[in-house]
C-alpha positions in Angstrom: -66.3 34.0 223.1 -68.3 36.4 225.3 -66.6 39.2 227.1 -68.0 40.4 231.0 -68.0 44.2 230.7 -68.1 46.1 234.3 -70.5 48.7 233.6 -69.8 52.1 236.3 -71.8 54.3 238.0 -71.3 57.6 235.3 -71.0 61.1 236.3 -74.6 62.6 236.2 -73.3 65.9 236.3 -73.2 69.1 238.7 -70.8 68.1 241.1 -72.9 64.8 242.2 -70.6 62.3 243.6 -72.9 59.5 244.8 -76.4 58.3 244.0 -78.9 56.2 245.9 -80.2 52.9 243.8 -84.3 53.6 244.3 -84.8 50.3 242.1 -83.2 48.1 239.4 -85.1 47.6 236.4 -83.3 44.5 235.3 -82.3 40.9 237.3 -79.5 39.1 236.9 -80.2 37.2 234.2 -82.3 39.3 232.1 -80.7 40.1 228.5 -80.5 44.1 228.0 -80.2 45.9 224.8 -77.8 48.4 224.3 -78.6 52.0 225.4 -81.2 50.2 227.8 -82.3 52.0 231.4 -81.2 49.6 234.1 -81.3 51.5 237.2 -83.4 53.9 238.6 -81.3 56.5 240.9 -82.4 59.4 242.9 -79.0 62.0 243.2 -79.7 65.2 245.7 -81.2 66.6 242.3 -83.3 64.5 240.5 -84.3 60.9 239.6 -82.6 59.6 236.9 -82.7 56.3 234.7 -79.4 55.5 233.4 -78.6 53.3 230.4 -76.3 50.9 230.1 -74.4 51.3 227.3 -74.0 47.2 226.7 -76.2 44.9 225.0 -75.9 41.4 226.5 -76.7 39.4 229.5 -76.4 40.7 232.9 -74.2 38.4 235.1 -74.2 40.6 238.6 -75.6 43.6 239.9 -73.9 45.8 242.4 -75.5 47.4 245.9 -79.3 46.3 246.9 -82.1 49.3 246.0 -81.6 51.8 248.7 -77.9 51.9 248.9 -75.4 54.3 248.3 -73.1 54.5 245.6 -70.5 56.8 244.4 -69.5 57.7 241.4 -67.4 55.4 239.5 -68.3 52.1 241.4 -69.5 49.4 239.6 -73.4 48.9 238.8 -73.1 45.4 237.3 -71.6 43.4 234.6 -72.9 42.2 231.7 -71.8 39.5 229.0 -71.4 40.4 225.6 -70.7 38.9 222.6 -71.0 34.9 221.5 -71.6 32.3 223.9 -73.3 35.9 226.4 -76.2 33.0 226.7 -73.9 30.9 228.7 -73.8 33.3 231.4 -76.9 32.9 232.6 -76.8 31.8 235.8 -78.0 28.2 236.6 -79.7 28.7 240.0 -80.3 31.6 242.7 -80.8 33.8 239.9 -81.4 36.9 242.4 -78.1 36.8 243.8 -76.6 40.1 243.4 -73.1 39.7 244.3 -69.8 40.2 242.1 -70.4 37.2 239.7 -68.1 38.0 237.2 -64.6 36.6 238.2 -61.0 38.8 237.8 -60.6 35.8 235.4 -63.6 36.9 233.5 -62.8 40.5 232.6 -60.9 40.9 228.9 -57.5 42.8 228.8 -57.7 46.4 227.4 -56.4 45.0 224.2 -59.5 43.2 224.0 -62.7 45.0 225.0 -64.7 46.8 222.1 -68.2 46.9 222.2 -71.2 48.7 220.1 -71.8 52.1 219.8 -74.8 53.6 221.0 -74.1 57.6 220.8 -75.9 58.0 223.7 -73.6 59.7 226.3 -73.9 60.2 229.9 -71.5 62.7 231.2 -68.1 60.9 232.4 -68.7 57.7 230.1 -69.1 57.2 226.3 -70.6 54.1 225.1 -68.7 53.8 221.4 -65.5 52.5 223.4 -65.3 50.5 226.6 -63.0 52.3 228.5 -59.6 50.1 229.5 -59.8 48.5 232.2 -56.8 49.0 234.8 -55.6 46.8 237.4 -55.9 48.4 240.7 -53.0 48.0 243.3 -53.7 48.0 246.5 -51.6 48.6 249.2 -50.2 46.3 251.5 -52.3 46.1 254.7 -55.4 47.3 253.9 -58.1 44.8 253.4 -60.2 44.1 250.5 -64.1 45.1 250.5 -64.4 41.7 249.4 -64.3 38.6 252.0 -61.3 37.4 252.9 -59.4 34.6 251.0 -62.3 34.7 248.6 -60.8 34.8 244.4 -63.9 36.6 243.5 -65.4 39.6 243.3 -67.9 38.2 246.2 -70.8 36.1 245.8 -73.2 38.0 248.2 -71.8 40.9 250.0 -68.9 41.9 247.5 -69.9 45.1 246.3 -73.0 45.2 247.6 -71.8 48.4 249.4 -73.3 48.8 253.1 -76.2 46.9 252.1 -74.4 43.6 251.9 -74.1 42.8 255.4 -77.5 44.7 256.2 -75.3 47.2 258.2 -72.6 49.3 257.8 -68.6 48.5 258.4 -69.9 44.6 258.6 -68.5 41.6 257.0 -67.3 43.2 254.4 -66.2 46.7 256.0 -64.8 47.1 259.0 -63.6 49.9 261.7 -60.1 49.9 262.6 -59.0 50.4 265.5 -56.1 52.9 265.7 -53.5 50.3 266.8 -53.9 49.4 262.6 -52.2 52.2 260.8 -53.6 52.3 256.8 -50.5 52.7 254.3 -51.3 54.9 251.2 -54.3 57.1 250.6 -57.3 56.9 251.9 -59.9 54.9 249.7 -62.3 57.9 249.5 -64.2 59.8 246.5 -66.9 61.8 248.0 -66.5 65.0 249.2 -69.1 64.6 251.6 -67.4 61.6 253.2 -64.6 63.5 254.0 -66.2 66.6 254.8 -68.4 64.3 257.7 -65.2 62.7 258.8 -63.7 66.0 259.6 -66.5 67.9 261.3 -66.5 65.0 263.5 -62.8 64.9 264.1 -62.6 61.1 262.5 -59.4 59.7 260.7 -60.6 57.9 258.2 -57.2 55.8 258.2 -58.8 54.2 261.0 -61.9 52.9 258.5 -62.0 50.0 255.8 -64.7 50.7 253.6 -67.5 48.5 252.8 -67.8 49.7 249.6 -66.0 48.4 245.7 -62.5 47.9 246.2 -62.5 49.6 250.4 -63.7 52.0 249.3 -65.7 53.9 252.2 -68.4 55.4 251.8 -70.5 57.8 254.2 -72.4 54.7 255.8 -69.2 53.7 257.1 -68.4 57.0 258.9 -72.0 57.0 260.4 -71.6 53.8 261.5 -68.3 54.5 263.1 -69.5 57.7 264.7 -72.7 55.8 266.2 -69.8 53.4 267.9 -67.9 56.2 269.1 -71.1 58.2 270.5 -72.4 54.6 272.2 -69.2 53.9 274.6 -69.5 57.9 275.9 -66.3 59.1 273.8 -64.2 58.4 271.1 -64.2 54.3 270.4 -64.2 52.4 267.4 -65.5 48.9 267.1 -64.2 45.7 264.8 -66.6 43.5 263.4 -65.9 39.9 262.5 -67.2 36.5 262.2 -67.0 34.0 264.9 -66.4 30.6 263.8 -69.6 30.0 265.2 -71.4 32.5 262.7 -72.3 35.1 265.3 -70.5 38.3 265.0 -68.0 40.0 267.5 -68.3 43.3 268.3 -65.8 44.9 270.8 -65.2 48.5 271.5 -61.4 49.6 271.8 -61.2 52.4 274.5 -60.4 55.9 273.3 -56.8 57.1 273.8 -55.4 57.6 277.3 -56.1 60.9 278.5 -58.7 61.9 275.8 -61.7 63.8 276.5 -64.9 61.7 276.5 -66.6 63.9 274.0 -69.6 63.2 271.4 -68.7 63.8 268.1 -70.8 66.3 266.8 -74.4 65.6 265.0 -74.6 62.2 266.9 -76.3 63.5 270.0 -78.8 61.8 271.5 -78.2 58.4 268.9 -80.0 56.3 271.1 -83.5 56.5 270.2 -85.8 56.3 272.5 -88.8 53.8 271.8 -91.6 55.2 269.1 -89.0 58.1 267.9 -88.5 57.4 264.5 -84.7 58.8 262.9 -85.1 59.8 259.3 -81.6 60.2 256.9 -81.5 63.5 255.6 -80.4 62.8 252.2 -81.6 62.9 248.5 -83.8 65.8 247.8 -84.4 66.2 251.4 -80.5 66.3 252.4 -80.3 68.8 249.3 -82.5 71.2 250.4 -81.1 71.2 253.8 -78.3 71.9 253.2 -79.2 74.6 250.8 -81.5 76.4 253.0 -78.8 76.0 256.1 -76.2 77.6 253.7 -78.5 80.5 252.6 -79.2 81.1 256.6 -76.0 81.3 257.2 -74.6 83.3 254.3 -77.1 85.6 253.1 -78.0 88.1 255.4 -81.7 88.7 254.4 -84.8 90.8 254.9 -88.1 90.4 254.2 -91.2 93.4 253.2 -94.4 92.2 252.3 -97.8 94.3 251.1 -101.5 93.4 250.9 -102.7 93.4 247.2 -106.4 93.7 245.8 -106.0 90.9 243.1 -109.5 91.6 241.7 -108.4 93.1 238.7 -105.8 90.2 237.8 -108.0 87.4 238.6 -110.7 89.1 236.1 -108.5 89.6 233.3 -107.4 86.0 233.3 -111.2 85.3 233.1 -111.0 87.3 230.4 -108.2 85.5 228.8 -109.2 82.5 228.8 -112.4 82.9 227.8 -111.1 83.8 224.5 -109.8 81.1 221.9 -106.6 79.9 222.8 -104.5 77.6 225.4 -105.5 78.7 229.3 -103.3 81.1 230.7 -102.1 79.9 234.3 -102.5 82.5 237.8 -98.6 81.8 238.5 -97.8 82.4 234.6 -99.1 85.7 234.9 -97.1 86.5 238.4 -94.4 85.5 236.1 -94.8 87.8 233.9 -95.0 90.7 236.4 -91.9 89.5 238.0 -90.0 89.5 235.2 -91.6 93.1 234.2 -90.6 94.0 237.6 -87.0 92.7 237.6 -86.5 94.7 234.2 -87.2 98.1 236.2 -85.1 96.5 239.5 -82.0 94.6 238.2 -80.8 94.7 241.6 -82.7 91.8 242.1 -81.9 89.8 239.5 -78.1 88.8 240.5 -75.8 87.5 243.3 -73.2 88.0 245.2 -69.6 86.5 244.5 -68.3 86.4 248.0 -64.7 85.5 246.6 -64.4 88.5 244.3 -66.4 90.6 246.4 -68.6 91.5 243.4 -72.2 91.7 242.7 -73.1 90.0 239.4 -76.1 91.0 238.3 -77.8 88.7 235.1 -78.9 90.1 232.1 -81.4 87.3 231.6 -84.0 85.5 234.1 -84.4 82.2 234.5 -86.9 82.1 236.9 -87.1 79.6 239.6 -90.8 78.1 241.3 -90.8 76.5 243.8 -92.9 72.8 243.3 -93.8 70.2 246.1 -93.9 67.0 245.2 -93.4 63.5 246.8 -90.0 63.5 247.2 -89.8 66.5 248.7 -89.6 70.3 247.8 -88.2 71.0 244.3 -87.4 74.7 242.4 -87.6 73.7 238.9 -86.4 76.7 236.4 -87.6 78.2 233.5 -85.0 79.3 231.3 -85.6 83.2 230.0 -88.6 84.1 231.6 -88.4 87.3 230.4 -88.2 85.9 226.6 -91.8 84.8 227.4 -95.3 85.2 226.9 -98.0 84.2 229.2 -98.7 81.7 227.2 -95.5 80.0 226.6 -95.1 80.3 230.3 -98.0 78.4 231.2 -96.7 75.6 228.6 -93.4 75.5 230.7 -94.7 75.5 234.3 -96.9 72.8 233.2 -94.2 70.6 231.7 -92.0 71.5 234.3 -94.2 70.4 237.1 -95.4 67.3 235.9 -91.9 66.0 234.9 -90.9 67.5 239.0 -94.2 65.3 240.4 -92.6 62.1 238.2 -89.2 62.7 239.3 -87.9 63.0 235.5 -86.3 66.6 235.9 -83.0 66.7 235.1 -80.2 68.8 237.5 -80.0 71.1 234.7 -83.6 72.2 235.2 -82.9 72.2 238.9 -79.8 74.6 238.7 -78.9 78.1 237.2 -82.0 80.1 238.9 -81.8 83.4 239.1 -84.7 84.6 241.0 -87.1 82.4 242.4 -91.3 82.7 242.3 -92.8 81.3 245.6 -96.9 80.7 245.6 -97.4 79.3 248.7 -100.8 80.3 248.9 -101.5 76.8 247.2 -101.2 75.6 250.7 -104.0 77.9 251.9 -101.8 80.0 254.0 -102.1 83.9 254.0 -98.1 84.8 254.2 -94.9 83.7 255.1 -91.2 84.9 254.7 -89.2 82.7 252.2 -85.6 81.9 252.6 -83.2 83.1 249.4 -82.9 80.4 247.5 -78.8 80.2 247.7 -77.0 82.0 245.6 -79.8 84.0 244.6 -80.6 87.3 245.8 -84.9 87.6 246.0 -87.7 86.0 245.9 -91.0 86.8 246.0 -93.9 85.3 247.6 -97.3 85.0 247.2 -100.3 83.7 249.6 -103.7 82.8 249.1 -106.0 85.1 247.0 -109.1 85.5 249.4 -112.4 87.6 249.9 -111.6 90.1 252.2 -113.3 93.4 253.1 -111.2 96.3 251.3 -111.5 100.3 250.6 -112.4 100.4 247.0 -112.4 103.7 245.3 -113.9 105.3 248.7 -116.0 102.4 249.8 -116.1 99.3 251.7 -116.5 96.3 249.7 -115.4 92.3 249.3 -112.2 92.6 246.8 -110.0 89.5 246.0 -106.8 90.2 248.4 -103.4 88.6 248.6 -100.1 89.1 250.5 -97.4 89.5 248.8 -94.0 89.1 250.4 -90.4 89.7 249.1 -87.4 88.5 251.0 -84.0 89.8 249.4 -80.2 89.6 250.0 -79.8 93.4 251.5 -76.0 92.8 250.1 -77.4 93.9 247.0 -79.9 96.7 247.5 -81.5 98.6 250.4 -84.9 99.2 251.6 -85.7 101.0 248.9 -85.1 99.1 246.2 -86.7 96.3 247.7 -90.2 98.4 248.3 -89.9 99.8 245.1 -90.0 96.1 243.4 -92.6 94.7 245.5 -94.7 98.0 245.1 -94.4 97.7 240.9 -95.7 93.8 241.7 -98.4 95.2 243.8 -99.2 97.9 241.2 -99.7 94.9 238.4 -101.6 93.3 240.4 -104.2 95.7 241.1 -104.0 97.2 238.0 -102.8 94.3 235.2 -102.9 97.5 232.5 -99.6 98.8 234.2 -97.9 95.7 232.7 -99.2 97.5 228.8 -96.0 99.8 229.3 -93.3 97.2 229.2 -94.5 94.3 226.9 
């Protein structure tokens, strides 16, 4: 007799706790073979595939591409063993609602399933993990609709998407006349951290999401309702026997002041302004480069360089027999040269301990744009490297960063970051720490440019190079005397003969 397994969202690792579905790579339907990719997520890291670790046929499939999910809600459910066939469903294949009954799902007793040995963090696929029954409290309502003895056949677990928007059908916003026994049906951090800057009790919410739970479109959605009636409102949504939907606002309470939650301003858009959600890599990188703002207090020297020198001794390389030797390998090299002399550099600061830890290896961040949005991919020990094995791992890193295939463990663990922004054909700029790091350097466009040249005027390959660091862990002078060892190399690449 087949079983239906409920296959999760898995923890992907580095503190994500929610990932947006970019596109399914299998229907309802469609027979999937153990250790096969399913789903095609984008985290605030990296796009992942991830595998189901079932072989059978899959019998639903949970939240529409472009929906939110956190960690640990389901992804779909899929049939295994005899008489899986007979789960196909016989019409409106599409359908991606909860198929698979409460009926349907095996007791713990029962479940065993193949193992692949591949292993996602959070989930292993020898065992199917037991199933437990979850209890909800009295007076909270179910994500799915009401009266309904299935998961849901269009909405259920759809997350916000079910409805089309937000706290609909199957979520709602209380209004605070409905106190919420128990906890509050939350996982992500972010939820709650949104709820709180915003002063919102999510007691008042029921979640849209698996099981009520809410996610962070329900605490947009309830902040939009609040910032539309001029103060602090909430709104209940519900069917009308004629299939229209009711939407009334409940007043704020008596006496409260009619204030906009914060980071809702201005929510009405006017027409031909367009509002784009800062989340994924996007919402990543925000955040980060806000955080670094804010906690790092920075300063940035820069230096005109006569590159002349460097850009004919990678002629000269590469003219030789061999693999090509990259520009931004060889600025690798002369960083890592350079941090050798300046540890200072090469560390961060541990605000809680009040310590500077400086890193006795480098694994150097660059910083990579790609379609999704600005990336710093990291090479791990730099400083282990030649030229040559550097130019292998930019390459391999950027390609995999321009096909969204890195992985957040080549996004993370940086400890100072290479910036060559001059691909942009811009001279200079002054580059925000990448957070928790301390420096990094950047480097503009290599140009012709009139320049003094042993006592005379002539055209000399020039570039700015900038260095923005956290003055926690050095001073001035530190600072100059790294950027003037870079500047040194790069004039003169035979300065680089005394450390290699």
């Amino acid at each position: 007799m087949a079983q239906v397994l409920e296959f999760k969202l898995p923890d992907l690792g580095e503190g994500l706790t929610e990932a947006e579905i970019v596109r399914w790579l299998v229907q309802v339907g469609d027979v999937v073979a153990v250790d096969q990719p399913v789903v095609e997520v984008e985290t605030a890291k990296a796009m992942v595939e991830v595998p189901c670790p079932y072989g059978g046929v899959v019998t639903a499939r949970f939240g529409e591409e472009g929906a939110e999910l956190p960690v640990g809600a389901p992804l779909l459910t899929v049939a295994v063993g005899e008489g899986a066939e007979g789960h196909r469903p016989a019409a409106d294949p599409g359908t991606d609602g909860g198929a698979a009954r409460a009926g349907e799902q095996p007791g713990a007793g029962e479940r065993r399933s193949e193992g692949s040995g591949n292993v996602l963090v959070g989930y292993g696929t020898s065992e199917a993990p037991a199933r437990r029954r979850r209890v909800r409290p009295q007076g909270r309502a179910s994500g799915a609709t009401a009266g309904s003895g299935t998961a849901g056949s269009g909405t259920a677990g759809a997350g916000p998407s079910g409805a089309g928007v937000p706290g609909r059908a199957n979520g709602r916003v209380r209004g605070a006349a409905e106190p919420v026994d128990g906890p509050v049906p939350v996982i992500s951090p972010l939820v709650r951290r949104l709820a709180r800057e915003n002063d919102l009790d999510l007691r008042e919410l029921t979640g849209s999401g698996p099981d009520g739970l809410i996610l962070r479109a329900d605490v947009e959605y309830a902040l939009r309702a609040a910032a539309a009636q001029g103060g602090r409102a909430t709104r209940e949504a519900g069917p009308h026997p004629d299939g229209t939907v009711r939407e009334q606002a409940l007043a704020a309470t008596a006496g409260a002041a009619a204030t906009e939650p914060a980071g809702v301003a201005g929510s009405a858009v006017p027409p031909g302004d367009v509002r784009i959600p800062l989340k994924g890599v996007r919402g990543a990188v925000a955040d980060k480069l806000a955080r670094s703002r804010r906690e790092i207090p920075d300063a940035t020297c820069w230096v005109d360089a006569d590159a002349t020198e460097l850009m004919r001794a990678r002629a000269a390389m590469n003219a030789a027999s061999g693999p090509k030797i990259s520009l931004v390998a060889l600025l690798a090299r002369i960083c890592t040269a350079a941090l050798a002399r300046f540890p200072e550099l090469n560390s961060t600061v541990d605000t809680q301990a009040r310590e500077i830890v400086r890193f006795d290896h480098v694994h150097l961040g660059f910083a990579a744009q790609t379609d999704r949005g600005l990336v710093v991919p990291v090479v791990r020990d730099a400083h282990a490297r030649d030229a040559e094995a550097l130019t292998s791992e930019f390459a391999r890193l950027t390609e995999a960063a321009r096909a969204g295939r890195l992985t957040p463990g080549e996004l993370t663990g940086g400890t100072f970051t290479l910036n060559n922004y001059g691909v942009f054909g811009v001279d200079g700029s002054t580059p925000i720490v990448n957070h928790p790091e301390a420096a990094m350097l950047g480097v503009g466009r290599i140009v012709p440019k009139p320049w003094v040249h042993e006592g005379e005027l002539a055209v000399r390959q020039v570039v700015q190079l900038s260095l923005t660091f956290d003055h926690r862990v050095c001073d001035g002078g530190t600072a100059g005397g790294f950027l003037r060892y870079v500047a040194d190399c790069v004039e003169q690449p035979a300065v680089l003969l005394r450390t290699l």
